[in-house]
ROPA-729452 format. One record per atom (N, C-alpha, C): x, y, z; atom name; residue in three letters. Coordinates in steps of 0.001 Angstrom, whole numbers, plus 500000, padded with zeros to 6 digits. Each point is the difference from the previous one (the first is absolute). Layout:
<east=X	north=Y	up=Z	atom=CA	rest=Ala>
...
END
This chain:
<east=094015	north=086679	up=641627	atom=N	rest=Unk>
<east=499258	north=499438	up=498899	atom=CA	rest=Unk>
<east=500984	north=499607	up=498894	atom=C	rest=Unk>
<east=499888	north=498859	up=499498	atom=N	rest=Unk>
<east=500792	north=499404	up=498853	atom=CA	rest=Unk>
<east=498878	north=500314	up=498487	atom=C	rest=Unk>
<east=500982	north=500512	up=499248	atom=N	rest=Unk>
<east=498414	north=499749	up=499029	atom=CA	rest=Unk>
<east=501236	north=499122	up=498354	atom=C	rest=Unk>
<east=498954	north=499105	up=499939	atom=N	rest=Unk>
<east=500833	north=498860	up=498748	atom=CA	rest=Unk>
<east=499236	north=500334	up=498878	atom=C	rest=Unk>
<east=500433	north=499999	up=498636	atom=N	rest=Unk>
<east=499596	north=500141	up=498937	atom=CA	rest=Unk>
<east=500270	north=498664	up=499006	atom=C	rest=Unk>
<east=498777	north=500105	up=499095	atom=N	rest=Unk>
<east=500564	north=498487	up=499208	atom=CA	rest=Unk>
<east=499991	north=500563	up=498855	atom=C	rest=Unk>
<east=500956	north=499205	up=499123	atom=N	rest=Unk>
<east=499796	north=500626	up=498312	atom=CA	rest=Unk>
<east=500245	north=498663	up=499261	atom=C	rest=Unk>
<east=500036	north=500473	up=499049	atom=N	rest=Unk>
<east=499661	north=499097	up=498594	atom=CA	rest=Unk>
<east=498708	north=498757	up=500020	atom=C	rest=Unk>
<east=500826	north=498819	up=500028	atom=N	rest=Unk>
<east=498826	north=498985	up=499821	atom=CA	rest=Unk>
<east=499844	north=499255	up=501481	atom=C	rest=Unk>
<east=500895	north=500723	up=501524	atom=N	rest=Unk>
<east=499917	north=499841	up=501095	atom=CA	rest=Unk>
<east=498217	north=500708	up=500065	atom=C	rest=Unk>
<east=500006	north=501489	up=499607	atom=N	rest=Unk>
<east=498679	north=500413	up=500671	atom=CA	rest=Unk>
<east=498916	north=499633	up=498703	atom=C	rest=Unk>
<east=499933	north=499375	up=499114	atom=N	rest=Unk>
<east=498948	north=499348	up=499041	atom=CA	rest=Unk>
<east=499830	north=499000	up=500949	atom=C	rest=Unk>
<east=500715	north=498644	up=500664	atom=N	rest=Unk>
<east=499797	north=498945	up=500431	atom=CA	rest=Unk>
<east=499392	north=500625	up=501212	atom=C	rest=Unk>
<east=500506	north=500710	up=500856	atom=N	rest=Unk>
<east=499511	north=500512	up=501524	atom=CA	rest=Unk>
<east=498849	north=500727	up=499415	atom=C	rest=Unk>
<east=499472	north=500820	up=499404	atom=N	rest=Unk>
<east=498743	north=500797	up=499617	atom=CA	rest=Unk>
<east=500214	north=501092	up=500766	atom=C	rest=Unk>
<east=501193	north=500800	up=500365	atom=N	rest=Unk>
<east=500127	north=500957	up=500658	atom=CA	rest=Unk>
<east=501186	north=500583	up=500044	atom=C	rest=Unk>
<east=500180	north=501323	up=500020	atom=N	rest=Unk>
<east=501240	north=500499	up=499360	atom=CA	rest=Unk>
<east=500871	north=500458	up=501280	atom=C	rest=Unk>
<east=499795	north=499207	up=501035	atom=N	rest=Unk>
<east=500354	north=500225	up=501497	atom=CA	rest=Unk>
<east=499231	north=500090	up=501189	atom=C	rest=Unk>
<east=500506	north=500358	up=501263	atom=N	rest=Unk>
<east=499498	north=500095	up=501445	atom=CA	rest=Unk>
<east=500599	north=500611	up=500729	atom=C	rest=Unk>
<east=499407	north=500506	up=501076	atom=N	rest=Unk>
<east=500644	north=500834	up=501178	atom=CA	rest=Unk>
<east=499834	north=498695	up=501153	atom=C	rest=Unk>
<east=501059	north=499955	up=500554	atom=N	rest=Unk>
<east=499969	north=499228	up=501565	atom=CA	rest=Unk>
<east=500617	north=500823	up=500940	atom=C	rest=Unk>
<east=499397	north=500022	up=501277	atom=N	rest=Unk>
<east=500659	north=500089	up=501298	atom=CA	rest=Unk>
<east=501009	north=500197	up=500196	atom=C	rest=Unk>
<east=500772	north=500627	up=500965	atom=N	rest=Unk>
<east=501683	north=499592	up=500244	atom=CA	rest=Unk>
<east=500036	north=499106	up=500941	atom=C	rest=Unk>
<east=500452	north=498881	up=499711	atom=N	rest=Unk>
<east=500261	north=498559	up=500938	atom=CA	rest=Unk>
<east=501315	north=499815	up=500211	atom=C	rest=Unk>
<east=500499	north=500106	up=501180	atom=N	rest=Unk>
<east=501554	north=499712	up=500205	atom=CA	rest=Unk>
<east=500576	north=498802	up=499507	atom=C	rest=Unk>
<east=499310	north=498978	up=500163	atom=N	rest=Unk>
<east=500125	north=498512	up=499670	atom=CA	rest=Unk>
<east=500390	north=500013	up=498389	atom=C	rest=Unk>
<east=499793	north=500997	up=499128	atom=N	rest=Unk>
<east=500077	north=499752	up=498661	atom=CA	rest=Unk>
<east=501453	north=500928	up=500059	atom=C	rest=Unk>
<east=501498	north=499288	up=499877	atom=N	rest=Unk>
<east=501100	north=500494	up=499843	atom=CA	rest=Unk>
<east=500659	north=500006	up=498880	atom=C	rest=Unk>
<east=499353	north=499871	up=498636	atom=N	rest=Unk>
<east=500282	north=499867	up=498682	atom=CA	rest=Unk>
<east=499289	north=499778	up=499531	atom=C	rest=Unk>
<east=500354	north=499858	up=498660	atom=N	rest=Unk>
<east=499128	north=500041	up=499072	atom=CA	rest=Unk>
<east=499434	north=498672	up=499785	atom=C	rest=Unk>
<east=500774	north=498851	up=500087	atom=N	rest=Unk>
<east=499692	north=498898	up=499990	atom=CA	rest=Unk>
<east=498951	north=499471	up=501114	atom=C	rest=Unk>
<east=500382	north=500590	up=501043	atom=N	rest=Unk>
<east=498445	north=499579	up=500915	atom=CA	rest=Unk>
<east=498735	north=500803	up=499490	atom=C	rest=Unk>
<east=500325	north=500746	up=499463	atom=N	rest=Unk>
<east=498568	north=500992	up=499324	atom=CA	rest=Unk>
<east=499465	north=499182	up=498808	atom=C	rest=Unk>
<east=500995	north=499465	up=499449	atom=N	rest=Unk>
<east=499322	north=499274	up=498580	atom=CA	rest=Unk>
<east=499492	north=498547	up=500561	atom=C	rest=Unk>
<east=501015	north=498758	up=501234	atom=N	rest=Unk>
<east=499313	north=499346	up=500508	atom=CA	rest=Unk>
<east=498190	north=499808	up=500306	atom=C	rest=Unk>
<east=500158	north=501558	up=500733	atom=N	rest=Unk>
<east=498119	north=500207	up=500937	atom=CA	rest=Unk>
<east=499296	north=500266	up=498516	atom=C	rest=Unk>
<east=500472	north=500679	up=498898	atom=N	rest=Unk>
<east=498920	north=499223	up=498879	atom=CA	rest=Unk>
<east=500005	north=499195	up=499715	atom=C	rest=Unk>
<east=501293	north=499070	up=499525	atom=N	rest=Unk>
<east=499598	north=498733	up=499145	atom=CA	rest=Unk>
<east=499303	north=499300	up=500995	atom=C	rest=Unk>
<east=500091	north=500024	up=501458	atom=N	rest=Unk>
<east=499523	north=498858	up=500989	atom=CA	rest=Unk>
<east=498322	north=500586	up=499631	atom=C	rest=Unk>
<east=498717	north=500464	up=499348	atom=N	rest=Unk>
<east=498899	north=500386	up=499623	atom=CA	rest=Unk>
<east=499827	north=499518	up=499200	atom=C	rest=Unk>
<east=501058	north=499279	up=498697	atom=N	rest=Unk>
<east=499874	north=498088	up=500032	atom=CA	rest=Unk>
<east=498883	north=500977	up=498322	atom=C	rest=Unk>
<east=499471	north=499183	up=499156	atom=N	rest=Unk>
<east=499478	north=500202	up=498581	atom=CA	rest=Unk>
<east=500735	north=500895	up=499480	atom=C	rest=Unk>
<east=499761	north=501277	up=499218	atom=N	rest=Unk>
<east=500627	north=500802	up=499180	atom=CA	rest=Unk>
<east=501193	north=500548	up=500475	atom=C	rest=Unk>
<east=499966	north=500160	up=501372	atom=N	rest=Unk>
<east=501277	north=500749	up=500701	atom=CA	rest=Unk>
<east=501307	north=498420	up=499847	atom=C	rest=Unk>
<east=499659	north=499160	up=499169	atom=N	rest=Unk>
<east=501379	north=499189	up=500056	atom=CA	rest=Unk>
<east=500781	north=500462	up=498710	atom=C	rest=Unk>
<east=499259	north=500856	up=499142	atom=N	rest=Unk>
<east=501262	north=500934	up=499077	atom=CA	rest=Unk>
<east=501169	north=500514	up=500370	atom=C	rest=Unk>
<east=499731	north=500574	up=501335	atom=N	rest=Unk>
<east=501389	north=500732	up=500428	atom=CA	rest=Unk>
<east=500781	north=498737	up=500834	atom=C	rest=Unk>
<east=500138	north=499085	up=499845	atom=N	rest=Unk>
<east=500857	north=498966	up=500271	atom=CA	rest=Unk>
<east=501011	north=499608	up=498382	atom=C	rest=Unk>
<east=499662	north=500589	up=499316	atom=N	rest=Unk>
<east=500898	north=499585	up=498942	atom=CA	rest=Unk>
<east=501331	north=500322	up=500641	atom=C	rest=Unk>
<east=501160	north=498765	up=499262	atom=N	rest=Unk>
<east=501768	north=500425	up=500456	atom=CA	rest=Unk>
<east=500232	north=501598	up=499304	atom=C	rest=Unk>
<east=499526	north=500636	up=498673	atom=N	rest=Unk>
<east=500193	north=500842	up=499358	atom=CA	rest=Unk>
<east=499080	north=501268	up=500348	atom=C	rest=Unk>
<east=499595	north=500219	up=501187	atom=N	rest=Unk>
<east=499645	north=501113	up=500166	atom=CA	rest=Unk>
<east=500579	north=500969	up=500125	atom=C	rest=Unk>
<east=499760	north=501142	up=499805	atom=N	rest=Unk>
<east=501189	north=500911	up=500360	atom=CA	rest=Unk>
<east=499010	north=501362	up=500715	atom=C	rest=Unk>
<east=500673	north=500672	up=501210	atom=N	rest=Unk>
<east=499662	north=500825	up=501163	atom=CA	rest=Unk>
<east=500705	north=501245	up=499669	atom=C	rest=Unk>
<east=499047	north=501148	up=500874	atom=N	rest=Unk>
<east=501188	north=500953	up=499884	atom=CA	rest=Unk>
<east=499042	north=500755	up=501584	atom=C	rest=Unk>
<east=500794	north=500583	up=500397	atom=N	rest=Unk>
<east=499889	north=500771	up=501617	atom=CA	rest=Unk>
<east=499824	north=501747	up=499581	atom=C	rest=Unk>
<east=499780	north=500572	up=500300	atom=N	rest=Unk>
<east=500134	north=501366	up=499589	atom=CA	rest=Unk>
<east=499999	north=500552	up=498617	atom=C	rest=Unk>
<east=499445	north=499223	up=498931	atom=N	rest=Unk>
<east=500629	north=500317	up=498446	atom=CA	rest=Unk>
<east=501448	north=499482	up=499694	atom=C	rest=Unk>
<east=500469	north=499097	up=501236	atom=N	rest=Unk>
<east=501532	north=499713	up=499453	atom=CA	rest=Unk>
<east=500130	north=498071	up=500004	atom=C	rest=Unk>
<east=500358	north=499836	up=499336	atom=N	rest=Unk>
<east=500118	north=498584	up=499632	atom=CA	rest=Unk>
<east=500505	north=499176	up=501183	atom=C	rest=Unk>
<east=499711	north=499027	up=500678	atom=N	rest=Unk>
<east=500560	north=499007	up=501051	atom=CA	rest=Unk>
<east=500043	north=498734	up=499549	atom=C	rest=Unk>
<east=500268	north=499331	up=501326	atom=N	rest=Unk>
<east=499830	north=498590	up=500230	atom=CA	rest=Unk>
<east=498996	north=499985	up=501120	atom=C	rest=Unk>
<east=499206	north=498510	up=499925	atom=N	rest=Unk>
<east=499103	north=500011	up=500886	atom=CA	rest=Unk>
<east=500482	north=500151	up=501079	atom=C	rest=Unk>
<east=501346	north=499689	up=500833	atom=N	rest=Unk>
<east=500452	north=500317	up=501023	atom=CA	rest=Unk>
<east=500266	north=501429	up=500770	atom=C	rest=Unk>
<east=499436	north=500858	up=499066	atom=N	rest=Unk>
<east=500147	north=501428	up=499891	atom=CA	rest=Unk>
<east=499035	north=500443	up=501690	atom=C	rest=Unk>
<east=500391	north=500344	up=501161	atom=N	rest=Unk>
<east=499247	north=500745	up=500511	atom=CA	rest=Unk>
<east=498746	north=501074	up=499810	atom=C	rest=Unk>
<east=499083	north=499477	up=501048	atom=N	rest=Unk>
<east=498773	north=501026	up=499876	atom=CA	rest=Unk>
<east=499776	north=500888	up=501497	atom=C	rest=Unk>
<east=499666	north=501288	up=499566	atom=N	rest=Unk>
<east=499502	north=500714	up=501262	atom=CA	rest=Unk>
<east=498919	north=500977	up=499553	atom=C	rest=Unk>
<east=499451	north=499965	up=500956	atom=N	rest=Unk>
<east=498731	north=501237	up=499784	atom=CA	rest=Unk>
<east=499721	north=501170	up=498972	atom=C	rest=Unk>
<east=499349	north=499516	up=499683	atom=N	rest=Unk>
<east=499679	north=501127	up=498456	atom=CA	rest=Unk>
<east=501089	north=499591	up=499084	atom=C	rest=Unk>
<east=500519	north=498657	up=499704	atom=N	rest=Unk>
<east=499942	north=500513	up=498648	atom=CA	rest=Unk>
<east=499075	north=499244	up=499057	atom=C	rest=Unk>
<east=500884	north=500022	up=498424	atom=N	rest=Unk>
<east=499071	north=499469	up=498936	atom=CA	rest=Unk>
<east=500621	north=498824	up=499175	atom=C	rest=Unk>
<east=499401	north=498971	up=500145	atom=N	rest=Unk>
<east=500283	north=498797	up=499402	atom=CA	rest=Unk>
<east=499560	north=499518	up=498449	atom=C	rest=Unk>
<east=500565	north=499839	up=499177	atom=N	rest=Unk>
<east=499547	north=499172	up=498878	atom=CA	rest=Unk>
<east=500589	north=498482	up=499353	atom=C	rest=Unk>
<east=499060	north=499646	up=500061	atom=N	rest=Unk>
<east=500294	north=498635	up=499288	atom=CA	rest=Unk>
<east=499594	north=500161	up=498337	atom=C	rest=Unk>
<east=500655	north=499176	up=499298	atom=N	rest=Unk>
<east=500093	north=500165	up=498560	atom=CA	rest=Unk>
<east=500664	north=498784	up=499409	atom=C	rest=Unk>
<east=499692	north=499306	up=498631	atom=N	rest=Unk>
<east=500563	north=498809	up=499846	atom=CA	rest=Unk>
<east=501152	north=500716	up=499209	atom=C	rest=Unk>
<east=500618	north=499170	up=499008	atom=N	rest=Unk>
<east=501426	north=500362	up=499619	atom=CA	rest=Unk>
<east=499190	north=500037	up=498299	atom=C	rest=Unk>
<east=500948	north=500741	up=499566	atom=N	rest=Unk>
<east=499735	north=500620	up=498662	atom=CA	rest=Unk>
<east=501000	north=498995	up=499269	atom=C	rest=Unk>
<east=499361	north=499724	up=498442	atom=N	rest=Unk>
<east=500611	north=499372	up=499333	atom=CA	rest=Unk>
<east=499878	north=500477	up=498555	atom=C	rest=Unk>
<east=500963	north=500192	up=499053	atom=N	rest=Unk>
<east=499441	north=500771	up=498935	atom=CA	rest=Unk>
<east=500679	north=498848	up=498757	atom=C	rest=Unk>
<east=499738	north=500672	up=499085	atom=N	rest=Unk>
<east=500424	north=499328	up=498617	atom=CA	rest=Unk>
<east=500589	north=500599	up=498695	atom=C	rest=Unk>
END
């Protein structure tokens, strides 16, 4: 089981503060995991921004970051302050 979490104005736009999916071999990163949402096409095209930023376990990646069974994914946009 993969389970993804959304924060900031990712889970305001999605209306949900995450999901649990399946373990699918076919999903070998993170980037095919964020693909099979945005391809659900209306609100899920937020996480297509260039400035998203991921993290695997609580630890910061790149979408190229490997996935395996059980862990925990978050997507999050990038912080900007003033």
């Amino acid at each position: 089981m993969i389970c993804v979490q959304f924060f900031a104005r990712y889970r305001e736009a999605l209306g949900s503060d995450g999901e649990r999916f399946d373990w699918d071999p076919s999903l070998t990163c993170l980037d095919d995991l964020r693909q099979r949402l945005l391809a659900r096409g209306g609100v899920w095209e937020v996480l297509g921004e260039q400035n998203l930023m991921c993290a695997r376990n609580q630890e910061l990646c790149g979408l190229d970051e490997p996935l395996v069974d059980g862990d925990e994914v978050a997507f999050f946009p990038t912080v900007t302050g003033g």
